[in-house]
Every structure is written in structure tokens, then in C-alpha cells.
N, C-alpha and C positions, 0 to 999 in steps of 0.2 A: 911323512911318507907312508908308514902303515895304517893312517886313516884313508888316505887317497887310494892305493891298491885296492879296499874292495870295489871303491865306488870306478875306476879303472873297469874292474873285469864283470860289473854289471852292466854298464855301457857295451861292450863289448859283445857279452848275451842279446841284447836287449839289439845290437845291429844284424847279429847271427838270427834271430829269430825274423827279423824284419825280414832280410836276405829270403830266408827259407819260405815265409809267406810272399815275397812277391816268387820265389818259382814256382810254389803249389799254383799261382793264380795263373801266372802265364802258363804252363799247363794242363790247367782245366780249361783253359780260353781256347786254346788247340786243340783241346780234345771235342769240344762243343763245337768249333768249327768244322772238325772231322765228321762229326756227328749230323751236322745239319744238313750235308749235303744227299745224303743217303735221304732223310727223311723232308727237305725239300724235293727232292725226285720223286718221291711218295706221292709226296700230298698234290704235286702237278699233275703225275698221271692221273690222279684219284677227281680229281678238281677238269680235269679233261675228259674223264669218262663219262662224268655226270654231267658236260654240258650237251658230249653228243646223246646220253639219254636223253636229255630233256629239248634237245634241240630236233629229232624226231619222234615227235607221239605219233603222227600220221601212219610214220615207217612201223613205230612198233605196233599200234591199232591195226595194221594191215597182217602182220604177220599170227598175230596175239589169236584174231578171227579166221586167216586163213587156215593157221593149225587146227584150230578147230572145226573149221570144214570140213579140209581136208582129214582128221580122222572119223568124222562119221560117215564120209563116203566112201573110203575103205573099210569101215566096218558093216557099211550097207549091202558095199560090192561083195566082201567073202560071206555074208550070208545070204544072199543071194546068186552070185556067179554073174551078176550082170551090171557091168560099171553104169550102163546108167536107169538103174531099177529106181532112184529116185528121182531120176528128171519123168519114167515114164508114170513113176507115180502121181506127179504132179498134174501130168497131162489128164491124167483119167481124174482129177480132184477139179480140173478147167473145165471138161467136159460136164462136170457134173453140178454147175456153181448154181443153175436153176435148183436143183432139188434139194443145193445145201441152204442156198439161200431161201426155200420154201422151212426149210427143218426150224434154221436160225430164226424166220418170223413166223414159225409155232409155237417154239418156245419162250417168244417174247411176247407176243400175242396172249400165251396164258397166265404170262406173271402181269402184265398190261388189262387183264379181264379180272382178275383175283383183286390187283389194286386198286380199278374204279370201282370196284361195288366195293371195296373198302370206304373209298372217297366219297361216293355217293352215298353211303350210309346203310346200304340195303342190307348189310348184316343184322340191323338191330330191327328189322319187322320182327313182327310177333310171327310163330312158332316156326312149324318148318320152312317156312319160307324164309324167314333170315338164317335157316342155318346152310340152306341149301344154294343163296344166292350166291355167295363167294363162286362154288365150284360150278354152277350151271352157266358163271360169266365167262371163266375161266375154258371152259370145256367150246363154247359155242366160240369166243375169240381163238381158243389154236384152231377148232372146224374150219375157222376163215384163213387162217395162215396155212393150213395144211394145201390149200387148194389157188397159192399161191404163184407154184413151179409155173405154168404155163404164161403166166403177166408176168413175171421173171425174164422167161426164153423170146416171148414177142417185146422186151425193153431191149435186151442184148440187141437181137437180130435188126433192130431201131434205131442202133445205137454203130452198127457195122461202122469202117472194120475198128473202131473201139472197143466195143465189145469183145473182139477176141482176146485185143493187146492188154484188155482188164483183167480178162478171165483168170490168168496165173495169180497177178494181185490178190482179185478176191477169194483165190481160193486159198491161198501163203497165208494172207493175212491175219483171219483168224487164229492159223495154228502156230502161226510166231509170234502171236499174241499170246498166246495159250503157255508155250515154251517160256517165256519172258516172264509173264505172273509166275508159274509154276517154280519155274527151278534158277532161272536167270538173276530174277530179283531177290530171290529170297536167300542165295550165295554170297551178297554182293559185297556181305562182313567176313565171308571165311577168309581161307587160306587160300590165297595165287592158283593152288592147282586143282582147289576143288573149284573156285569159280571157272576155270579152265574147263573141268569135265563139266562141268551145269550150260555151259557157253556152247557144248558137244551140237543140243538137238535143234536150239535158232541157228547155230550156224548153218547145218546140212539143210535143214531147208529152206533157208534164203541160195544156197548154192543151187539146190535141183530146181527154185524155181527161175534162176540164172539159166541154168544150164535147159531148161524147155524153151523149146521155141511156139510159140502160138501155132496150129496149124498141121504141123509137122509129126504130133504122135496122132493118130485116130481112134 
């Protein structure tokens, strides 16, 4: 009998500890139950929000741009006092598409004269004559683009009423291009809000040249 008693009251431990591990389990089962539902709730709404982000890019690319607009043309408007000082600025840039488009093939005309006497080699005559070829090609090619305004204005007026419906185009174009190289493209790694302020000056002028009507400013 007193060899059997220890082995009695080790069994006995040995069921008491089993006991106590199945309630720590069964309680930790409940508590993780309790636990999942909070954080299944979580993770749906989270899991929902990011499919309506991704479910409109349209919606936010509309918004993302019209903020942007919309604050360079309230910052046009208070320094100037007139809401639409950049639609009328555009009008006087449509009026003007002959003398910019004479400017634009001046300046292309002298890099277009600098690089055929490059091509054609007349740099390397002997003495002042190849030093002076580059710049005397250069100078007579913008002389011809300079005095281009008027075959400009008789294309336009040839082209009626196209030509007017253009004139805003061509005259946006270049400077949204400008805006784009400049500050647009070269944001395109920062931070969310500074591509936001870079995004400021394409937007407002794609707005004003929205908001001109062909015709309508003189």
C-alpha cells in the first residue's frame, strides 16, 4: 500500500494539470474569438476602402486636377480682382498665335542655321570664314522666321473657322508643355502634396484655356 499511494497521488497531479491545460485552452480559444471579430471588422472596412480607391481613379484624377485648378484660379482671381483674368489672358495669347508662332520659328530657324553649317561642314573652311559660318547661318535663318507672322495669319484666316477653334490650342500648348517639363515632370518622385503644388500651373491653364471661348474676348 505505501508503494501504491505515491504513484495514486501522482496520477492524480498529473489529471489536475491536464484539467487546468484544457481550461487555459478553452479560454484562450474564447479570447481569440472575441478578438477576431473586432479585427475582422477592421480588416473589411480597410479591404473596402481600398477597393473603392482603386475602383475610381477617374473620380480621383478628376478631383486630384480640379483642385488644382481650382486653386490657381483663385490665386489669379485675388491678385488680380478678376475671376476670369486668365480666360482673358488666354484670349490675348489666341490673338496673338501669328507673332508667337513667328517668335517660336525664329528660334528654331537659328538653331536649324547653327546645325546645317555644322552638317555641311562650313565650320572647318579656313580662316574667318569658318569661324563666322555657324553665326551668319544662324542670324539669316531666324531673318526668315522673324518675317514669318504674316504667312502665319493668311494660313489661319485659310483655314477659317478652324483656325479660330485652334487658336486657344496653339497658344495653351506650348505653355502646358512648358509647365509639364518644368515643374510637373520633375515632381513626379516627391511627396503627394508637392506634386499637388507643381500640378498648380498645367492645371490653371488648361482651365482658362477651357473657360475662353474663341471669338468672345477681342
Amino acid at each position: 500500500m505505501s508503494a501504491t499511494a505515491p504513484d495514486a497521488v501522482k496520477a492524480q497531479q498529473r489529471r489536475a494539470l491536464r484539467r487546468a491545460k484544457m481550461r487555459a485552452t478553452a479560454l484562450d480559444g474564447a479570447k481569440a474569438k472575441q478578438c477576431k471579430g473586432p479585427r475582422r471588422a477592421r480588416r473589411a472596412g480597410t479591404q473596402s476602402t481600398l477597393r473603392l480607391r482603386d475602383s475610381n481613379p477617374r473620380l480621383r484624377w478628376v478631383f486630384y486636377n480640379g483642385a488644382a485648378a481650382g486653386a490657381g484660379h483663385l490665386a489669379i482671381w485675388s491678385l488680380t480682382g478678376d475671376p476670369m483674368a486668365g480666360a482673358a489672358f488666354m484670349g490675348r495669347m489666341s490673338h496673338s498665335v501669328p507673332q508667337l508662332a513667328a517668335a517660336g520659328l525664329t528660334f528654331g530657324a537659328a538653331v536649324a542655321g547653327w546645325k546645317g553649317a555644322v552638317l555641311v561642314k562650313l565650320h572647318r573652311l579656313p580662316g574667318l570664314v569658318g569661324l563666322a559660318a555657324r553665326p551668319v547661318c544662324a542670324i539669316a535663318a531666324a531673318m526668315w522666321g522673324q518675317g514669318t507672322a504674316p504667312l502665319v495669319a493668311d494660313a489661319m484666316a485659310a483655314m477659317e473657322p478652324w483656325g479660330s477653334l485652334l487658336a486657344p490650342l496653339a497658344a495653351a500648348g506650348p505653355v502646358a508643355a512648358a509647365c509639364w517639363c518644368g515643374l510637373d515632370r520633375r515632381a513626379a518622385e516627391l511627396r503627394p502634396p508637392v506634386r499637388w503644388i507643381a500640378r498648380i500651373p498645367l492645371a490653371t491653364v488648361t482651365l482658362s484655356a477651357l473657360l475662353y471661348a474663341p471669338g468672345a474676348l477681342l
